[in-house]
C-alpha positions in Angstrom: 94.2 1.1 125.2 92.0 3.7 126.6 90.3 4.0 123.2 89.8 0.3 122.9 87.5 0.4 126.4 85.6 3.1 125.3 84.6 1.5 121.9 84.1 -1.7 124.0 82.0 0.3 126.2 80.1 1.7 123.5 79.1 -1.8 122.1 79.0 -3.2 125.2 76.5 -1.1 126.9 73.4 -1.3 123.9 74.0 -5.5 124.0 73.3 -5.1 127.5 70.8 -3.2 127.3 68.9 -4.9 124.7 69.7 -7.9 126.7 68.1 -6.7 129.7 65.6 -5.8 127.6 64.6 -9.2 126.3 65.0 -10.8 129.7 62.6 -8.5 130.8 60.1 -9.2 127.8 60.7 -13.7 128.7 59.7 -12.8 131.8 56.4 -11.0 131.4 55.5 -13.2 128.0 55.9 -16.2 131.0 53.2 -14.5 132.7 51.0 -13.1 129.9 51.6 -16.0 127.2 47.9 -15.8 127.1 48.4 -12.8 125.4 50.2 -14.0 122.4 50.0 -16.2 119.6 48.3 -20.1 119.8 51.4 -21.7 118.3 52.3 -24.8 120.4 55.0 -24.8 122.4 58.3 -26.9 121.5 57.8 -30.7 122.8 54.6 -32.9 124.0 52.8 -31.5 126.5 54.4 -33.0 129.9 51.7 -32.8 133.1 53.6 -31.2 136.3 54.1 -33.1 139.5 52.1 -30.5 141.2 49.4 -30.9 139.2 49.0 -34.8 138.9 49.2 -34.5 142.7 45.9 -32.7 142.7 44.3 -35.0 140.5 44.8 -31.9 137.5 44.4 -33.1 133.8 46.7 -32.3 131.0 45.4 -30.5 127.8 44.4 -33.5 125.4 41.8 -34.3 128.2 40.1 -31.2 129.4 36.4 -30.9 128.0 35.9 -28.3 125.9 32.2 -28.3 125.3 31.7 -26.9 128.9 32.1 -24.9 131.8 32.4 -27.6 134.5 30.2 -30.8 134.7 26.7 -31.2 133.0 24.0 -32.7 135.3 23.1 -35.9 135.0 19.4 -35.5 134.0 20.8 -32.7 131.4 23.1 -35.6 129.7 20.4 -38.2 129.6 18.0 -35.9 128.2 20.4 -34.2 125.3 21.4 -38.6 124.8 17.5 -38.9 124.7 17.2 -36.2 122.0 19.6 -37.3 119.8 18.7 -41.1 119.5 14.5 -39.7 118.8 13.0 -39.1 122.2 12.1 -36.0 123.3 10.1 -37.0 126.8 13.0 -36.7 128.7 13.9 -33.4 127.6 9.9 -32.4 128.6 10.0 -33.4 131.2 13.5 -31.6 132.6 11.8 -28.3 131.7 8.5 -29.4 133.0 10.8 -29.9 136.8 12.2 -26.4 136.6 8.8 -24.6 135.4 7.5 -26.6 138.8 10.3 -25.8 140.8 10.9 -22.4 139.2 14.2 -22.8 138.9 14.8 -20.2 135.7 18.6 -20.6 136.5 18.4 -24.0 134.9 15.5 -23.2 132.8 17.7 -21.2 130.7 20.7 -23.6 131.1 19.0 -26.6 129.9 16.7 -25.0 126.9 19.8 -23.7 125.5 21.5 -27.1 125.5 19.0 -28.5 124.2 18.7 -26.0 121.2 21.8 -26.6 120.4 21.2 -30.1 119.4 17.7 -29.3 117.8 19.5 -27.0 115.5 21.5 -29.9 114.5 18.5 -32.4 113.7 15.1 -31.2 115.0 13.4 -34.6 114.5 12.7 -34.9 118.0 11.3 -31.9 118.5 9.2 -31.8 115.5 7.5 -34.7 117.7 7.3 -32.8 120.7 5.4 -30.1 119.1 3.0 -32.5 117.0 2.2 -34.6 120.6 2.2 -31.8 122.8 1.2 -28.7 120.9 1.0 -25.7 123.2 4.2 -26.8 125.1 5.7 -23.5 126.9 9.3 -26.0 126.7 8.9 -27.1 123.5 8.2 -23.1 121.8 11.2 -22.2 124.0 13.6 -24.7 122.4 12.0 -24.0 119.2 12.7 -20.7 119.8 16.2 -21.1 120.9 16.9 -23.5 118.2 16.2 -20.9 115.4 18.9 -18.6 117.0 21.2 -21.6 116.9 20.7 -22.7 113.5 21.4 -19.1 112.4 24.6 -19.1 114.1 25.7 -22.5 112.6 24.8 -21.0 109.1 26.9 -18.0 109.8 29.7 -19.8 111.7 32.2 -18.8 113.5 34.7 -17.0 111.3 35.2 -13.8 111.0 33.3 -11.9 108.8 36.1 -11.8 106.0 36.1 -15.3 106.1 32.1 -15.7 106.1 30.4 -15.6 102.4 27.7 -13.9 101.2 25.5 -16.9 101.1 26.2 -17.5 105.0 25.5 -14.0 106.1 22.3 -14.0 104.4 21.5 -17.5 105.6 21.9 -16.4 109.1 20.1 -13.0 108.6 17.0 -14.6 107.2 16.7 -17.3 109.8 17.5 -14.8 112.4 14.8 -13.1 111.3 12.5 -16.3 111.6 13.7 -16.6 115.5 11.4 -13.0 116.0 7.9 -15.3 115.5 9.3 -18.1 117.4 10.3 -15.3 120.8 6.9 -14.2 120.0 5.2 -17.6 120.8 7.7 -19.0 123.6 6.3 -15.7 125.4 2.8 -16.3 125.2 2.9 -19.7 126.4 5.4 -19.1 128.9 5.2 -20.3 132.2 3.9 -17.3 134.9 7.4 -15.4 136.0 9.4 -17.0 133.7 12.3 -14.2 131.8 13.8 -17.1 130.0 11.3 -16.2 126.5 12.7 -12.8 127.0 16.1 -13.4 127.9 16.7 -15.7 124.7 15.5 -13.1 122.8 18.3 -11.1 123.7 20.8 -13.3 120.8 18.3 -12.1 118.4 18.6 -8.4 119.8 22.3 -8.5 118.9 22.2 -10.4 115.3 20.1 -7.9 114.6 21.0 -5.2 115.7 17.6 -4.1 118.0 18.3 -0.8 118.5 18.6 0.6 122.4 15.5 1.2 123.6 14.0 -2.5 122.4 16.3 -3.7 124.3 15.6 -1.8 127.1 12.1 -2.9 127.0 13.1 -6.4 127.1 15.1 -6.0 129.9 12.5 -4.4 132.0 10.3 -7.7 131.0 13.4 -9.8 132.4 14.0 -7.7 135.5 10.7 -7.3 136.5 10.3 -11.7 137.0 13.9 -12.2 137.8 16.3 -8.9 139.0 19.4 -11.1 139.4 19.8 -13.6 136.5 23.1 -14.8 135.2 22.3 -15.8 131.8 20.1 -12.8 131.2 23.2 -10.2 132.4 25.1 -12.5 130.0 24.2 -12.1 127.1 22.6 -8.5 127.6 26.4 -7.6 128.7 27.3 -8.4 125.3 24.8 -6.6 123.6 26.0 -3.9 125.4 29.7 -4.5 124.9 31.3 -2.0 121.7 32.0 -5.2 120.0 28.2 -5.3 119.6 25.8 -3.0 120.3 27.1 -0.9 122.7 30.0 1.0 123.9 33.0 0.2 126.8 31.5 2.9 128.6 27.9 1.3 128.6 29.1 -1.9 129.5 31.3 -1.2 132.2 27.7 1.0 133.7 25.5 -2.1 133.3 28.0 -4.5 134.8 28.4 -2.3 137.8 24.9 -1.5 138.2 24.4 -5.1 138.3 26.8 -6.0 140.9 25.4 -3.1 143.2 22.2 -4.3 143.2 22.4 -7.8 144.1 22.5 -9.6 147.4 25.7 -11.7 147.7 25.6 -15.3 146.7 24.1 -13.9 143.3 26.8 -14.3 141.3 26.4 -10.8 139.7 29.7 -9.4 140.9 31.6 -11.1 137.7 30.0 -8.8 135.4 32.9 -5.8 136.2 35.4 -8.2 135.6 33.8 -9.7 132.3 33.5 -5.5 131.2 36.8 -5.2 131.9 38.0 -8.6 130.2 35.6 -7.6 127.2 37.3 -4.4 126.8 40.9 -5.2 127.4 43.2 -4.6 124.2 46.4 -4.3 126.5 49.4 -6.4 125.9 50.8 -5.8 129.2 48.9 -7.2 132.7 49.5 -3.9 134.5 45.9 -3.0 134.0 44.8 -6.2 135.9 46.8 -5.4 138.9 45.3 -2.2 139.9 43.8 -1.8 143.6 40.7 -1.3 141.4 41.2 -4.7 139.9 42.3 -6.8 143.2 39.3 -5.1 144.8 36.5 -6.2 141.9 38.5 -10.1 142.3 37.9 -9.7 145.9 34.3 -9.0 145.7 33.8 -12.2 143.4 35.4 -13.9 146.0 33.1 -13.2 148.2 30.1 -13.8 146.1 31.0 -17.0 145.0 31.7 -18.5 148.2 28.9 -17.3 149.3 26.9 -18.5 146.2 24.8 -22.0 146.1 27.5 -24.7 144.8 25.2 -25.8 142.6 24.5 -22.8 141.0 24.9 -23.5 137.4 27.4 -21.0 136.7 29.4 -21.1 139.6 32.6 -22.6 137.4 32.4 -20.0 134.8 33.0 -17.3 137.5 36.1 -19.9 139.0 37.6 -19.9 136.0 37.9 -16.1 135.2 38.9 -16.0 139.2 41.5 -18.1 138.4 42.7 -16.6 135.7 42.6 -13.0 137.3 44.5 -13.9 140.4 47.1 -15.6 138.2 47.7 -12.2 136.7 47.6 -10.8 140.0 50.2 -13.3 141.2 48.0 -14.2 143.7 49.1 -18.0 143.0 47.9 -20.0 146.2 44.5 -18.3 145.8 44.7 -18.9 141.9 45.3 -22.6 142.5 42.4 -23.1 144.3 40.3 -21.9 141.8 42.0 -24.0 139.3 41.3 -27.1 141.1 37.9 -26.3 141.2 37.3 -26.1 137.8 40.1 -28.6 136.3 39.0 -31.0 133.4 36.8 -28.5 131.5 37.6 -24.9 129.4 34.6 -24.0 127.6 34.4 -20.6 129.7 36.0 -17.3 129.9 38.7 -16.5 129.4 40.1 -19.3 127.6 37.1 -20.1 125.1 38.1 -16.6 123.3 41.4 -18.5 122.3 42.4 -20.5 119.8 43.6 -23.1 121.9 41.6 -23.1 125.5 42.5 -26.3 127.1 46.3 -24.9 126.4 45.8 -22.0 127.7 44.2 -23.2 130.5 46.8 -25.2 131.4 50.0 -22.9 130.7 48.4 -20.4 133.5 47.1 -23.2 135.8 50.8 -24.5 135.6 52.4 -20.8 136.3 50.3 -20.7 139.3 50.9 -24.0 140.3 54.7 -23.4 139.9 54.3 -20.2 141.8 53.0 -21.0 144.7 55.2 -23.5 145.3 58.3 -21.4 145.4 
C-alpha cells in the first residue's frame, strides 16, 4: 500500500506541477494576449456591459485609419481632393502657414499626400494655377515619399519583389528634388520641408551625420515638435538606422528638454515599446516604467486638448497602465480614445481594433472587481 502512495505521489506531484504551471501561463497570456498570435478568439465578438455603459465600441466599428477624430476642415479638404478640387486643401495649409501652427502643418500635408499618391490629378492643378505654392511643393514632396511606400508595400521584405524594391528605391530617390524645392519655398520658421525629409533619410539610408544636419534645421524653428521626434525616433530606432541605445538617448533628451504640455515625454515610452522583444510584462512594471507613465501623465493633462496628437499618447497610456494593472487609470484613457486604433501600440498588430479591445475589456473588467 505504502508503495502504491509513493508511485501515486510520484505521478501526482509533476501533473500538479505542470498544472500549476499552465494556470500560471492562462493567467499572464490573459494579461499579455497582446503578445501572442492574431488568431481570433472562439465565438462573435460580444461588447461588455461595462463598456456599452461608457458609450465604448466593439471591434467591427473602431476606425482604423486614425488616431482619434480628423478635423472637420481636414475631412472636407481630403473629400475636396479626391472628387478634383484642390482649393480647399490650399487654403487649410495657407491657415496654418498664417497661424503658424506647424503642428497641423505637418498633420494635414501628410494626409493629404496620402491621397495624392493615390491620384495626383488635383494637385497637378494646384501646381499649374499656383506655381510657386510653399503647400503645394510640400505635398508634392510628401506625396513622392508616399507613392514609394505604396510601391514597396507593406510586406516584409521576403514577401516584397524585386520589381517593388526597385520601384520604391527609384522614386524614393525622386522625393530628394522634391525636399529640395518644398524647402526653398517654404514659409519663414517652418521645419515641416525638413521634417518630411526625414522618411526619405530612413528609405535611404542617410547616414548619421545628414541627419544630424537636418535635425539641427528642425530644432532650430521648432525645439519641441511631435511629428519631427517621430519619425527621427525611428530613424534612430535599430530597426532602422540606429541602435536601442541611440534611441532610448534621443527620446530621453527630448523629454528633458521640453516644457510640460509638449507632449515630448512619450518618446521613452515609444523607445522602450520600439525595443521591447520580451514575452513577459515584467519589464513594463518596473519603478522605471510607472515613473516614465507618470510623467506622460502629467504632460498630457497638461497638454492643449486639441493638440493633434494628444490621442496617440492616450492610447499607449492606456495600454501601459493596463500592463501596469493600473486599470481605473487605464480606463480612462480608453474612454478617451474609443472608436479609433490607427496608433501605437495596436497598429503594429495584425489585428488593432482587436487588440484594442481585448486590453480595453481586461481593464474594464479589472477595475470593476
Amino acid at each position: 500500500m505504502i508503495i502504491l502512495w509513493v508511485v501515486l505521489a510520484l505521478i501526482g506531484l509533476p501533473l500538479l506541477a505542470l498544472g500549476l504551471y499552465f494556470l500560471k501561463a492562462i493567467v499572464q497570456g490573459a494579461i499579455e494576449g497582446w503578445r501572442g498570435t492574431d488568431d481570433d478568439a472562439d465565438g462573435p465578438y460580444e461588447l461588455p456591459a461595462a463598456a456599452a455603459a461608457l458609450g465604448m465600441l466593439p471591434p467591427d466599428r473602431q476606425n482604423k485609419d486614425s488616431a482619434g477624430p480628423v478635423p472637420a476642415a481636414l475631412t472636407a479638404a481630403l473629400d475636396a481632393a479626391r472628387a478634383g478640387d484642390w482649393q480647399p486643401a490650399a487654403a487649410l495649409l495657407d491657415a496654418t502657414a498664417a497661424e503658424r501652427d506647424w503642428e497641423y502643418r505637418s498633420v494635414h500635408s501628410s494626409w493629404l499626400a496620402s491621397v495624392a499618391a493615390e491620384d495626383d490629378t488635383w494637385l497637378l492643378a494646384w501646381e499649374a494655377a499656383r506655381p510657386d505654392d510653399p503647400g503645394a511643393a510640400l505635398v508634392r514632396a510628401r506625396s513622392t515619399v508616399a507613392l514609394a511606400g505604396n510601391i514597396r508595400g507593406a510586406q516584409r521584405a521576403k514577401h516584397t519583389t524585386a520589381e517593388q524594391f526597385e520601384g520604391f528605391h527609384r522614386v524614393m530617390a525622386q522625393s530628394q528634388e522634391h525636399h529640395a524645392r518644398a524647402v526653398a519655398l517654404g514659409v519663414e520658421g517652418d521645419p515641416t520641408p525638413y521634417s518630411a525629409q526625414i522618411s526619405t533619410a530612413l528609405g535611404l539610408g542617410y547616414p548619421h551625420a545628414e541627419m544630424d544636419r537636418i535635425w539641427k534645421e528642425i530644432t532650430d524653428r521648432a525645439p519641441h515638435h511631435f511629428s519631427a521626434h517621430y519619425t527621427a525616433l525611428q530613424y534612430w530606432c535599430a530597426k532602422w538606422r540606429g541602435s536601442e541605445k541611440l534611441a532610448r538617448d534621443f527620446a530621453a533628451d527630448a523629454a528633458a528638454k521640453a516644457p510640460l504640455g509638449s507632449l515630448m515625454t512619450v518618446f521613452p515610452l515609444i523607445a522602450h515599446f520600439e525595443h521591447d522583444e520580451s514575452d513577459s510584462a515584467d519589464g513594463d512594471r518596473t519603478p522605471e516604467m510607472r515613473a516614465l507613465v507618470d510623467a506622460a501623465l502629467a504632460d498630457v493633462a497638461a497638454a492643449d486638448p486639441s493638440h493633434p496628437h494628444v490621442a496617440e499618447v492616450r492610447h499607449l497610456l492606456a495600454y501601459y497602465l493596463c500592463l501596469q494593472d493600473r486599470d481605473e487609470a487605464a480606463v480612462e484613457q480608453f474612454r478617451l480614445v474609443d472608436g479609433y486604433v490607427d496608433s501605437l501600440p495596436w497598429k503594429y498588430r495584425g489585428d488593432p481594433a482587436g487588440e484594442y479591445c481585448r486590453m480595453r475589456d481586461l481593464s474594464l473588467a479589472n477595475a470593476a472587481g
